[in-house]
C-alpha positions as CSV (number, residue, x, y, z in Angstrom):
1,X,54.7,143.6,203.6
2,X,53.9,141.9,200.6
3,X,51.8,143.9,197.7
4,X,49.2,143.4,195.2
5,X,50.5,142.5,191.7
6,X,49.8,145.5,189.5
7,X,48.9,145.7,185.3
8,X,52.6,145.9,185.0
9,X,53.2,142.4,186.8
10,X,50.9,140.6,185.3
11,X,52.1,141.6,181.5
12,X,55.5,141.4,182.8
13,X,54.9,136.9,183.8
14,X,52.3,136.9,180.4
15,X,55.4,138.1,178.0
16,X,57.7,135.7,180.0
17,X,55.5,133.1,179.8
18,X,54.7,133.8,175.9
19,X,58.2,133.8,175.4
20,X,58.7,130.7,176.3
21,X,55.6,128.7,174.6
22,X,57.0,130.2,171.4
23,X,60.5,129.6,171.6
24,X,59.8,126.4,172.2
25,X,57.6,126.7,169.1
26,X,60.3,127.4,167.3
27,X,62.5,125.4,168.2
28,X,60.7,122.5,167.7
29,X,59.9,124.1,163.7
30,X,63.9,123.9,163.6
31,X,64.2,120.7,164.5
32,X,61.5,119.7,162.1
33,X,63.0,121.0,159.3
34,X,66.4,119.1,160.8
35,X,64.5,115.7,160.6
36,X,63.1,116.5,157.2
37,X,65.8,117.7,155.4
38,X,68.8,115.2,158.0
39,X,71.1,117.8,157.7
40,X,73.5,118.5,160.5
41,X,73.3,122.5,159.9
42,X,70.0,122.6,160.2
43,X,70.4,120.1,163.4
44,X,72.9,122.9,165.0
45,X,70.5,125.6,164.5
46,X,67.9,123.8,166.2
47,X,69.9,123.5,169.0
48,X,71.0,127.0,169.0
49,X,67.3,128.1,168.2
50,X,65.4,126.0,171.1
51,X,68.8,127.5,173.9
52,X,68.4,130.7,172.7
53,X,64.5,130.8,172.7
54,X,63.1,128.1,174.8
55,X,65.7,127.1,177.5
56,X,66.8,130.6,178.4
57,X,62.9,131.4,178.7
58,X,61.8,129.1,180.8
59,X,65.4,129.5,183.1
60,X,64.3,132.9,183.3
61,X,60.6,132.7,184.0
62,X,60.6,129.6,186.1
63,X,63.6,131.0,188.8
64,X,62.0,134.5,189.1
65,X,58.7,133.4,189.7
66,X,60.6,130.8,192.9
67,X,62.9,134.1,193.4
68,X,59.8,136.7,194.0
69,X,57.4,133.8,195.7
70,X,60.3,133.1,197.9
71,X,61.1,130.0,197.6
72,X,64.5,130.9,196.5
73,X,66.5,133.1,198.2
74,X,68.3,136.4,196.6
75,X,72.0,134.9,196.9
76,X,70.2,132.8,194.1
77,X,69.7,135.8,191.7
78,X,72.9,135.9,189.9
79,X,73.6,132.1,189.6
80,X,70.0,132.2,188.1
81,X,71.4,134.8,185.5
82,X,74.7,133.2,184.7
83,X,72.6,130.0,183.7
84,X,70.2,132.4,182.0
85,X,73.4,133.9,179.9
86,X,75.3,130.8,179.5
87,X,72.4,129.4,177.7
88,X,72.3,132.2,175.6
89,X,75.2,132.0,174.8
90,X,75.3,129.0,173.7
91,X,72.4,129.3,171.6
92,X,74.2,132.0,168.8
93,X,77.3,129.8,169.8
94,X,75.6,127.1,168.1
95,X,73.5,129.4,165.5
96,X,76.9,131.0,164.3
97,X,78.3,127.7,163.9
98,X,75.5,126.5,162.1
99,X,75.7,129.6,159.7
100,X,79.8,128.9,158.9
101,X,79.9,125.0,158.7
102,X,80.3,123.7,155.4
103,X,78.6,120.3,154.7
């Protein structure tokens, strides 16, 4: 039996979703200040800022909304979050780098 989306749902898919337009806002403001300034610290924590923020987001957002529509199945929930965390992880991989390379 499938049921009606509650309050709870709907803020649940608008913070996802909010999430993601603005890491990808700020990511892109990192990699503005990369082209402006053409240094290769900034351009790592651009890259760290838009995995963190914008790629982990929308990972996130776009496989639970195919996990709870169904077009996924469950046995694709935790490949959907090791993808999630990898990119995480790779984002304040690449932010901590960024923060200890000497140019």
């Amino acid at each position: 039996m499938i049921s009606a989306p509650t309050v709870v749902d709907w803020l649940i898919v608008a913070l996802a979703f909010g999430s993601t337009v603005l890491g990808s806002y700020v990511g892109y403001q990192a990699y503005r200040g990369y082209r402006r300034h053409d240094s290769a610290t900034m351009r790592y924590l651009s890259v760290g800022l838009f995995f963190l923020t914008a790629v982990a987001f929308i990972v996130a957002f776009v496989g639970s909304v195919l996990l709870r529509q169904s077009v996924l199945g469950p046995e694709f929930q935790r490949p959907l979050t090791l993808v999630t965390r990898t990119f995480q992880f790779l984002g304040v991989l690449f932010i901590a780098y960024s923060l200890h390379r000497r140019e």
